[in-house]
C-alpha positions as a printed NumPy array, in Angstrom:
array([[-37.854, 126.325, 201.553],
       [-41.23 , 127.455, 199.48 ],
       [-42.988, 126.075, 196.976],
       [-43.713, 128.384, 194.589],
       [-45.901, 126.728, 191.89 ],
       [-48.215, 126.775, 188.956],
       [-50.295, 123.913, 187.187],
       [-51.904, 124.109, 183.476],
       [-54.51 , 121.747, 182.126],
       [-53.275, 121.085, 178.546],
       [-55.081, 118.821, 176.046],
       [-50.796, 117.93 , 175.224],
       [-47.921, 118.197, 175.395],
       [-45.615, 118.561, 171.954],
       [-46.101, 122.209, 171.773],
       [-44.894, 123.016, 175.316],
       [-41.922, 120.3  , 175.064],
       [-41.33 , 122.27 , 171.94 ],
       [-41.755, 125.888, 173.517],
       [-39.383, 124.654, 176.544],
       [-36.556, 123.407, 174.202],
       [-36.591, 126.337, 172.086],
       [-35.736, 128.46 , 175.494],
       [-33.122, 125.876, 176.394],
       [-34.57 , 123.558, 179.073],
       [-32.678, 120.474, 179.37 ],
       [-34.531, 116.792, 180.026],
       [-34.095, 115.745, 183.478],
       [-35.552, 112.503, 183.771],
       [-38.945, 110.718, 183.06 ],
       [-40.462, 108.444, 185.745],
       [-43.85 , 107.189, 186.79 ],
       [-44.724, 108.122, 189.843],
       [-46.807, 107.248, 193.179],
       [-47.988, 109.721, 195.217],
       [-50.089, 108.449, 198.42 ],
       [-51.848, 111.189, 200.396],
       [-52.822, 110.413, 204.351],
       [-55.016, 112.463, 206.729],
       [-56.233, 112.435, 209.949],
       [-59.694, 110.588, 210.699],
       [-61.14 , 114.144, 211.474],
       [-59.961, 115.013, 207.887],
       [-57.79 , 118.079, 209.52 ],
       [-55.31 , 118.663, 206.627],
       [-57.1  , 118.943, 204.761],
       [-59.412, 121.449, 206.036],
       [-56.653, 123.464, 207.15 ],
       [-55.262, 122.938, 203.338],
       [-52.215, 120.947, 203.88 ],
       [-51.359, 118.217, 202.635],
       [-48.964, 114.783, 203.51 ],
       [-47.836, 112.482, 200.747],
       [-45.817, 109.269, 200.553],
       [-44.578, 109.261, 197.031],
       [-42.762, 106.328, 195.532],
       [-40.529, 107.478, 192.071],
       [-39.03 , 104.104, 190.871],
       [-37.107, 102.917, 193.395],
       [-36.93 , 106.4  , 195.321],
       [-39.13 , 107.084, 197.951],
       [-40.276, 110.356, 199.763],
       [-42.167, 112.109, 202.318],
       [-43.603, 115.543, 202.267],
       [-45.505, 117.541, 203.626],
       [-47.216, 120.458, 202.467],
       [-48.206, 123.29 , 204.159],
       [-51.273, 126.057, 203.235],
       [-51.409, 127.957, 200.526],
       [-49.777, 131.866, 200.7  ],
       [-50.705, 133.486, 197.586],
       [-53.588, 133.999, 194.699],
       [-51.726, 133.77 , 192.28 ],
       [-49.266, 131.4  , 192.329],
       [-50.117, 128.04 , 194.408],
       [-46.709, 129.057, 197.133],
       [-46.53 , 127.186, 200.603],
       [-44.032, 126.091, 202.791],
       [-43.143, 122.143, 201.581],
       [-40.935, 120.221, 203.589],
       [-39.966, 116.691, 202.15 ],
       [-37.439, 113.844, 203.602],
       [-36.155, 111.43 , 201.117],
       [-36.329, 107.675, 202.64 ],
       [-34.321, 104.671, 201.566],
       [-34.99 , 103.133, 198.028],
       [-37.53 , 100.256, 197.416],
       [-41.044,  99.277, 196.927],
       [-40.864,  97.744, 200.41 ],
       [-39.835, 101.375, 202.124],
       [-42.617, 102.492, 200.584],
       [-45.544, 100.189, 201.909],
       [-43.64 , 100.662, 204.987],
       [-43.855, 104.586, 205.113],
       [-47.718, 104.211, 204.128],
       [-48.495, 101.758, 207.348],
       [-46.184, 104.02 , 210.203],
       [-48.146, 106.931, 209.312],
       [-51.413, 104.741, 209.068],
       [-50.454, 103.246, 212.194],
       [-49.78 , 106.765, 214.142],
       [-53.479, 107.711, 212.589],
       [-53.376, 108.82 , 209.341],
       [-55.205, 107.075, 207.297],
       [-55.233, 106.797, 202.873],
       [-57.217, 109.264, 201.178],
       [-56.194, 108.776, 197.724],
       [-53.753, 107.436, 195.281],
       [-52.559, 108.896, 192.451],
       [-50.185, 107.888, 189.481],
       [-48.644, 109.684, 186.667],
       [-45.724, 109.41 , 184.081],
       [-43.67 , 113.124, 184.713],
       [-41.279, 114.252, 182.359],
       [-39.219, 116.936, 183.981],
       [-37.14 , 119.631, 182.363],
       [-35.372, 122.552, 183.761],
       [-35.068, 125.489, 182.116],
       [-33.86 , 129.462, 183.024],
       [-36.411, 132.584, 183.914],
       [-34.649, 135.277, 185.723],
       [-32.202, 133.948, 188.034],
       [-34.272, 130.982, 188.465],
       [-34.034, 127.605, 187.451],
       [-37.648, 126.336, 187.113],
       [-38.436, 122.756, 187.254],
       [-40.942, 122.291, 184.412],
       [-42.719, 118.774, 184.399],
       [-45.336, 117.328, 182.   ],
       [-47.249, 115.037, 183.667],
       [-50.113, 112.354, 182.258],
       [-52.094, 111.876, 185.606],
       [-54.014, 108.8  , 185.344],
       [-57.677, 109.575, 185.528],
       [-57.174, 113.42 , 185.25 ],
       [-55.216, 114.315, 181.702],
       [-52.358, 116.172, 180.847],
       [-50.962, 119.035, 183.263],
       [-47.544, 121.106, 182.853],
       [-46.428, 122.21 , 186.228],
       [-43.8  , 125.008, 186.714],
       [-41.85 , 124.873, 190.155],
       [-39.073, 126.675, 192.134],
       [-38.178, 126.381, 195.67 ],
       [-37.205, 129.388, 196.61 ],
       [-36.051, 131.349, 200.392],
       [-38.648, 133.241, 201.718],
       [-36.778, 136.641, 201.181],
       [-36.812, 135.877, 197.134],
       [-40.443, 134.666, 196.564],
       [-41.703, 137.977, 195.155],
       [-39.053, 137.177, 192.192],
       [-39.498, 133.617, 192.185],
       [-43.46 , 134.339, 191.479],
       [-42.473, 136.673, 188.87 ],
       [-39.899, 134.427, 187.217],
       [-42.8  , 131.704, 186.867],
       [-45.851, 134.092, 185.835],
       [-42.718, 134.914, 182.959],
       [-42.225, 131.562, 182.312],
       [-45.944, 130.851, 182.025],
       [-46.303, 133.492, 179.442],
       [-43.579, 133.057, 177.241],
       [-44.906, 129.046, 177.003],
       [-48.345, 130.923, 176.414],
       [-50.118, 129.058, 179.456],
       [-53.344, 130.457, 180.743],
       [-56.001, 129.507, 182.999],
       [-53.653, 128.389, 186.133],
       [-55.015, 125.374, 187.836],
       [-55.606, 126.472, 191.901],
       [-55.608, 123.103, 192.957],
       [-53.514, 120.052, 193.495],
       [-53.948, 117.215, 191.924],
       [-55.657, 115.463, 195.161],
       [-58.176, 118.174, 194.857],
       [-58.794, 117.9  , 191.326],
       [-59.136, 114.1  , 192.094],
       [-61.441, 114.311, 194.621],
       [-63.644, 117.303, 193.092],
       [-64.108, 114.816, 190.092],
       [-64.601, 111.44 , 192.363],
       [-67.38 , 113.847, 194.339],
       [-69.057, 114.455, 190.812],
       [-68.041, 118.636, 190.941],
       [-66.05 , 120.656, 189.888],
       [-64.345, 124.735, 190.876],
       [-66.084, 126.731, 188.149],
       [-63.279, 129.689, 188.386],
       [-60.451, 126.574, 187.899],
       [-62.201, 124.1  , 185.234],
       [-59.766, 120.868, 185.179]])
């Protein structure tokens, strides 16, 4: 599957919980969340801009990976992700076999998501508002979608987008947007 997504910087987040009821989205769940992102000693995903995470929701745990990024306008790539068995314990355990096959912790990062899903085209759209600690409030809009549809799937979230009245899409993860503030900079065209 692909990951077709798009991230907005939002000082909060009544209006859009607001905007996204009025359209009919339905509350999912709400759960803080883990995410711990390894690379190579060399650094090589992320220079080729890829990305692995161990993510710990609750007592769920995950592993993706994520490939590079396909398109300008929406942030699409190919995302493959394995759900593991449940427990804090399966997660430190994740972290150290990948730490001890050579990847190594770049960063950790924790946030409360609310997720919603709600209709655009013949899409449902996962719509999550997310309090990142460190970083503010974001509202990401996500399908996973075939190849063959992505053209539509873009077009059902750049729909979405406007109808909640979201501008200035975010290009980068939240790893980057971590990092760019930890190294004291940030991407003038994508302001946090």
């Amino acid at each position: 599957m692909i990951e077709v997504e798009m991230k907005f910087a939002t000082p909060r987040h009544n209006e859009t919980r607001t905007q996204i009821a009025s359209l009919g989205a339905e509350l999912r769940d709400i759960a803080d969340e883990e995410d711990c992102y390894l690379d190579s000693s060399d650094g090589r995903l992320m220079k080729m801009d890829e990305a692995l995470r161990v993510r710990q929701k609750g007592e769920s745990n995950f592993i993706t990976y994520k490939g590079p990024k396909l398109d300008g306008s929406t942030k699409t790539r190919a995302e493959i992700e394995v759900q593991l068995a449940h427990g804090e314990s399966v997660y430190e355990d994740a972290r150290a076999l990948l730490s001890a096959i050579g990847y190594q912790e770049r960063a950790r990062i924790k946030k409360k998501r609310e997720r919603h899903s709600a209709q655009s085209g013949e899409f449902t759209v996962e719509v999550s508002l997310d309090l990142v600690d460190d970083l503010g409030c974001y509202v990401e809009l996500e399908i996973l979608a075939d190849p063959e549809n992505l053209p539509k799937a873009r077009e059902a979230l750049l729909d979405l987008a406007r109808k909640l009245q979201l501008v200035d899409s975010e290009w980068r993860s939240y790893l980057e947007i971590w990092r760019d503030r930890r190294h004291g900079f940030a991407d003038p065209e994508h302001p946090a």
